[in-house]
C-alpha positions as CSV (number, residue, x, y, z in Angstrom):
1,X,40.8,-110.5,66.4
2,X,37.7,-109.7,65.6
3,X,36.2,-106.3,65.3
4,X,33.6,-107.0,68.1
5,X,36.9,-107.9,70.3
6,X,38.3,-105.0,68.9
7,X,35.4,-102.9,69.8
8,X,35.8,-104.1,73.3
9,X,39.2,-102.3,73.8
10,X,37.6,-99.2,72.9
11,X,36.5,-96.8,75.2
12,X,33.0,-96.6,74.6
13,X,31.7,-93.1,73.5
14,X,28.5,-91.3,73.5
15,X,27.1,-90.8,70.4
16,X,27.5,-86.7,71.0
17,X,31.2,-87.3,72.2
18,X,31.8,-89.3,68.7
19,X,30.2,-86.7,66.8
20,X,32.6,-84.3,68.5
21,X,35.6,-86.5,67.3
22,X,34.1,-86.0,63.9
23,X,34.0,-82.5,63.8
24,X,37.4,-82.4,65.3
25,X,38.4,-84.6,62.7
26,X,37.0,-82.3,59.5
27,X,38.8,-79.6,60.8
28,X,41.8,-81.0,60.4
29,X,40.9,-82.0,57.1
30,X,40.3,-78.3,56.5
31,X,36.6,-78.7,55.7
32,X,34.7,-75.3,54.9
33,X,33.0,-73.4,57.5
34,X,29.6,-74.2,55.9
35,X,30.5,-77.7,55.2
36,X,30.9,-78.1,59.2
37,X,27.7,-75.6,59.9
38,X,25.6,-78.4,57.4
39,X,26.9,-81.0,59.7
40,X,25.7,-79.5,62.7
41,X,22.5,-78.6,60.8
42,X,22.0,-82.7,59.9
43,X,23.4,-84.5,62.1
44,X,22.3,-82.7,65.3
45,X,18.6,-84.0,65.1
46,X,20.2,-87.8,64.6
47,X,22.1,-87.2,68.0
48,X,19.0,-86.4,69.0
49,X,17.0,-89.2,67.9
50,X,19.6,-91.4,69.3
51,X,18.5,-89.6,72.9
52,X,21.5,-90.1,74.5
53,X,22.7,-93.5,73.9
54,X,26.4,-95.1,73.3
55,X,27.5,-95.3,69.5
56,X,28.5,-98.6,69.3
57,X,24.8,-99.6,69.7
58,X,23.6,-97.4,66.4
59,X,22.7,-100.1,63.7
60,X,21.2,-99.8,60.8
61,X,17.6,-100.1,62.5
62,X,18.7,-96.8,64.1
63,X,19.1,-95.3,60.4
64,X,16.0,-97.0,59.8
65,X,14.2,-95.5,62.4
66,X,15.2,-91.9,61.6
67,X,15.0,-92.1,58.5
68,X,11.3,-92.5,59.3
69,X,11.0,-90.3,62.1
70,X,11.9,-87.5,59.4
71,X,9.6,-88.5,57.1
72,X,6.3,-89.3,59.2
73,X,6.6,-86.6,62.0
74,X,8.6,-83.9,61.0
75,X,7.1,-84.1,57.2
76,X,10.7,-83.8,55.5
77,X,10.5,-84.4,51.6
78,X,12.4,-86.9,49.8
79,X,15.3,-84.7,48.6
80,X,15.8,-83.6,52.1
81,X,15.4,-87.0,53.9
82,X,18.4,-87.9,51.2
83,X,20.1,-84.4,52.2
84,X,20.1,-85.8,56.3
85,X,21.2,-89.2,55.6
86,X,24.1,-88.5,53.5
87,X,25.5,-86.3,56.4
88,X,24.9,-88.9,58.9
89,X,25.9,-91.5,56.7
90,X,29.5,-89.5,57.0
91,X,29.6,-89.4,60.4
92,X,28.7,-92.9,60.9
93,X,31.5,-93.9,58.0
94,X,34.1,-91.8,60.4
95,X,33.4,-94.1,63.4
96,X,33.0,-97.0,61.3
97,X,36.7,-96.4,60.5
98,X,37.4,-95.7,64.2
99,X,36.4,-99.0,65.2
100,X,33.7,-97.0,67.7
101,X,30.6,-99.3,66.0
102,X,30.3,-102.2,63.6
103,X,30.4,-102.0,60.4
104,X,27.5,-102.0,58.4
105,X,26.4,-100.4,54.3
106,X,24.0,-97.3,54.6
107,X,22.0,-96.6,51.5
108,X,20.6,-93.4,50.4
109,X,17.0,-94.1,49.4
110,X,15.9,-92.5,46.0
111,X,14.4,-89.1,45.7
112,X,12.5,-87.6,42.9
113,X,14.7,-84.2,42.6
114,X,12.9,-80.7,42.1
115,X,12.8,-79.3,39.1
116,X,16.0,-76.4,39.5
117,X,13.8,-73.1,39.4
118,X,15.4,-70.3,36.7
119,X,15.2,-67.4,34.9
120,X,12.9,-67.1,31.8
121,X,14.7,-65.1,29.2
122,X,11.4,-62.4,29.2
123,X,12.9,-62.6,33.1
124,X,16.5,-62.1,32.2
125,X,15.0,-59.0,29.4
126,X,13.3,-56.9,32.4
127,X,16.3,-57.7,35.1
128,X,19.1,-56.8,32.9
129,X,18.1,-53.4,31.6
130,X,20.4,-50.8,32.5
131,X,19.1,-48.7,35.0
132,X,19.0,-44.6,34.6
133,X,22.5,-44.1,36.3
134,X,21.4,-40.1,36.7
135,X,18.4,-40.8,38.4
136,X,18.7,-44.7,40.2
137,X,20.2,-45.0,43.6
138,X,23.6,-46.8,43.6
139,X,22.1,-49.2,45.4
140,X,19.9,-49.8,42.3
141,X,22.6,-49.7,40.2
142,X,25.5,-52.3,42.2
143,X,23.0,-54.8,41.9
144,X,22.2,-54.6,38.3
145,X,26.0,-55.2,38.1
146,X,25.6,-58.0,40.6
147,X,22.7,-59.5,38.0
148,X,24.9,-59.1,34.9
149,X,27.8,-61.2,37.0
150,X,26.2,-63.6,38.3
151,X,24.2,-65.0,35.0
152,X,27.4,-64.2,33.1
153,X,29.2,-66.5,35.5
154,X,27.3,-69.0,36.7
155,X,29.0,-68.4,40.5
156,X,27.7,-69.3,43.6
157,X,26.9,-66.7,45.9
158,X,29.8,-67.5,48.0
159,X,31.7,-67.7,45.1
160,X,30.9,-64.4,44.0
161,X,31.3,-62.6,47.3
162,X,35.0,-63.4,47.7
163,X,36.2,-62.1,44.4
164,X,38.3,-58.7,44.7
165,X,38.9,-56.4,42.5
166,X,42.6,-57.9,42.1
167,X,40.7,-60.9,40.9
168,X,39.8,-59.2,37.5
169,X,42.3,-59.7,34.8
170,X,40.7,-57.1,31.5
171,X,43.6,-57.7,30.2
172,X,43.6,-61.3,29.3
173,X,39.7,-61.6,29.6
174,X,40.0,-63.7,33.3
175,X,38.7,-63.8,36.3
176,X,40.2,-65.8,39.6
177,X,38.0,-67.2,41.9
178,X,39.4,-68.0,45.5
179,X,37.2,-69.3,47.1
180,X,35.4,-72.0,45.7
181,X,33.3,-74.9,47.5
182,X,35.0,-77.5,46.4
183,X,38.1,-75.5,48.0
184,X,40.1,-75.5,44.9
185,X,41.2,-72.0,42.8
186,X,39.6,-71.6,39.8
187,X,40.4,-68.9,36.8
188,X,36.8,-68.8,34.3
189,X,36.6,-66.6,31.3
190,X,35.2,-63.0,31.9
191,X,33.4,-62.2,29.0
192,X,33.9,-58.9,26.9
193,X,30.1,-57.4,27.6
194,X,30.6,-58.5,31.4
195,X,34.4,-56.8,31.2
196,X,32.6,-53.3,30.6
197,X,30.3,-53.7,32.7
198,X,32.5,-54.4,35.5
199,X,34.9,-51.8,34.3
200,X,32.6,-48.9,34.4
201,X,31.4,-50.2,37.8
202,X,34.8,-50.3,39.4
203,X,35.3,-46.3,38.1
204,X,31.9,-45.5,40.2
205,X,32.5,-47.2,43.4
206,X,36.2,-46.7,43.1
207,X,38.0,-49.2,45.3
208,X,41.6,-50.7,45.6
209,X,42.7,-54.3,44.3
210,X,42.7,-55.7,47.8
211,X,38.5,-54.5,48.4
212,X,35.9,-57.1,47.5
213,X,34.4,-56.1,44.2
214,X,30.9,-56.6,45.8
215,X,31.2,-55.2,49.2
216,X,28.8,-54.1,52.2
217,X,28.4,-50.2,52.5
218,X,31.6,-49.9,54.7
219,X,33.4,-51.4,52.2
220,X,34.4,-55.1,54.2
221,X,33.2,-58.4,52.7
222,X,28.7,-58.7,52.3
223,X,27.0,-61.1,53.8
224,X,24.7,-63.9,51.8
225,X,21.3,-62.3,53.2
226,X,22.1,-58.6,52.2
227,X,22.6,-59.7,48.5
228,X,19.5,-61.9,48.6
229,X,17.6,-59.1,50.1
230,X,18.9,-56.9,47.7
231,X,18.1,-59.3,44.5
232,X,14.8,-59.6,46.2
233,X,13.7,-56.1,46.1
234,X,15.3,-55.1,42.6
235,X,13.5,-58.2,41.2
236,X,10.0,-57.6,42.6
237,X,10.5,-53.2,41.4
238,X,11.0,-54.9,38.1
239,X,8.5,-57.3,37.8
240,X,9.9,-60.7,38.5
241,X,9.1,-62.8,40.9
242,X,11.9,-65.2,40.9
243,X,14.2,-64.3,43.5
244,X,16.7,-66.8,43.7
245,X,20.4,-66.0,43.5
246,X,21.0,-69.4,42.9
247,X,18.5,-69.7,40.0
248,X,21.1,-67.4,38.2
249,X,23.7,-70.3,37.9
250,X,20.6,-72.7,36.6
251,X,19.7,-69.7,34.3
252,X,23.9,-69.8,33.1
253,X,23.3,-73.5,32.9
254,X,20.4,-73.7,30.7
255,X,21.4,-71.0,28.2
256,X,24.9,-72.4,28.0
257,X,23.7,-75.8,26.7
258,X,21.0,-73.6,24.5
259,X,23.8,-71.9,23.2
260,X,25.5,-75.1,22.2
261,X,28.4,-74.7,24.7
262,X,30.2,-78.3,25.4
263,X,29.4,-80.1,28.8
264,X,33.2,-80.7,30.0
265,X,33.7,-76.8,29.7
266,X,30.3,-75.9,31.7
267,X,31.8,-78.7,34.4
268,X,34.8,-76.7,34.5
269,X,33.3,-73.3,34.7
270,X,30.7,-74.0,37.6
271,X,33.0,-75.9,39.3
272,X,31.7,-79.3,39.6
273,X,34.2,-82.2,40.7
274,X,31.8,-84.8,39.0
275,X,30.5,-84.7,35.5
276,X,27.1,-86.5,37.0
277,X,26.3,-83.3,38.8
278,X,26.7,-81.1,35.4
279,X,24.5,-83.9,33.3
280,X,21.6,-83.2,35.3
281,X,21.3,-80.0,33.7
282,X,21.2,-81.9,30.1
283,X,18.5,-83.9,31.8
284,X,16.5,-81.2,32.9
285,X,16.5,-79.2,30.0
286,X,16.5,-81.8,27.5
287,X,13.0,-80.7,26.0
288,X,14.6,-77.1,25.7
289,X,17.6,-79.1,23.9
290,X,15.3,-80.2,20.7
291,X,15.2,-76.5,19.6
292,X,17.5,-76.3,16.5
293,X,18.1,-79.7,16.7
294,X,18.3,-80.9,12.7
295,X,20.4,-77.4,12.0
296,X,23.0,-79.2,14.6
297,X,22.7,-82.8,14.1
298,X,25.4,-84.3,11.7
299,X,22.7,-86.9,10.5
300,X,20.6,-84.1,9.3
301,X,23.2,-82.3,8.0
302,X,24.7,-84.9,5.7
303,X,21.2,-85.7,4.3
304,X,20.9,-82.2,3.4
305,X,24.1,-82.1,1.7
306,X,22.8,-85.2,-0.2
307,X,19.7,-83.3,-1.2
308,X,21.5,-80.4,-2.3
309,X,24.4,-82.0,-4.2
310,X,21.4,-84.1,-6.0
311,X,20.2,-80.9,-6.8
């Protein structure tokens, strides 16, 4: 039978009554709250587009015609156009597979990608001074801990805001992370310098295990836009005037690979489920990469040897 003849037997859906198949679908597959609220974000403006029509007539002309919709009127860049596509291209995958609409390839077009913004290290000097615990506000104070954890971790924000004091192992040097967006456990190194920070921190604010470690003022779990309004003030008092949260795990990133750190264990740390995500860092900071370079490279190394034993 054909898949046209198949088609046939199907009832024939709406393209808004598929895409609420979908989303039924990706909660039963347990997909994150923001994974589902990007959906909605992404595809919405493609139900849209498609102004109220049957699924099984969407072709690739439809993509098509989107995709250029996006770009022409609503002057969306490349990375986002790219962004868009690969949500719908999910949702028109899941009724592929349903047999709601032939089956056709959709390819995401290529997109120069921004530059990832970070910290400078003269950045990283001004936001990581201690502040005067006599005389700062705590306020002042939880987020200069904040600061120190997040470019000591490389976490995402989300990441970060689900730890709990329980999570911290001083002991063993560990820290468990719950709540990850690849929606696996993770357990990353917590370094010694980060360990007493935290640690005087903890007796300040007190707490028990089961309290988020960074917590809203009555003590449940903080939202995403109080800790980025909160970076944003404490890095514009201090002189900065990169405010991204986000730029902290770049920052991480960077200074890890400066640092000499191995790729496979910065995968592993940030979280990343492909090693082509974490190579993009190598690509990006590749120029900063040539610092040092002969003092690492076995090539120059041995020829120094040579030198020396000739000596």
């Amino acid at each position: 039978m054909s898949q046209q003849i198949q088609m046939n037997h199907q009832k024939v859906l709406k393209v808004a009554d598929a895409y609420d198949l979908f989303i039924r679908k990706c909660r039963v597959k347990n997909l994150s709250d923001a994974t589902i609220q990007s959906y909605n974000t992404k595809i919405k403006p493609f139900i849209d587009y498609c102004n109220g029509g049957n699924i099984v007539s969407v072709t690739i002309d439809t993509v098509d015609g989107f995709t250029d919709m996006l770009k022409t009127e609503h002057h969306v860049n490349d990375v986002s156009v790219v962004s868009y596509l690969r949500s719908v291209r999910a949702f028109l995958y899941y009724c592929m597979e349903c047999n709601y609409m032939a089956t056709f390839k959709i390819h995401l077009p290529k997109a120069q990608k921004a530059i990832k913004e970070i910290y400078s290290d003269e950045d990283l000097e001004k936001l990581l001074v201690k502040p005067n615990t006599n005389t700062c506000s705590f306020t002042e104070y939880k987020t200069w801990v904040f600061e120190n954890y997040m470019i000591a971790t490389g976490n995402r924000l989300s990441t970060a805001l689900n730890v709990h004091i329980k999570d911290l192992n001083f002991n063993d040097g560990l820290i468990t992370l719950r709540k990850t967006k690849n929606r696996k456990q993770q357990i990353i190194p917590l370094s010694a310098s980060l360990a007493e920070i935290l640690q005087e921190y903890l007796v300040v604010r007190g707490g028990d295990p089961d309290d988020f470690l960074f917590c809203n003022n009555y003590g449940g779990q903080a939202s995403n836009r109080t800790w980025q309004t909160l970076v944003y003030r404490y890095n514009i008092k201090r002189g900065v005037n990169v405010t991204s949260i986000h730029a902290f795990r770049h920052s991480f990133s960077r200074l890890w690979l400066l640092n000499h750190g191995d790729i496979m264990r910065l995968k592993t740390i940030l979280g990343h489920s492909n090693i082509a995500v974490t190579n993009e860092y190598l690509q990006m900071f590749g120029q900063d990469l040539q610092m040092d370079f002969e003092k690492f490279n076995p090539l120059d190394n041995m020829k120094k040897k040579e030198s020396q034993i000739r000596m």
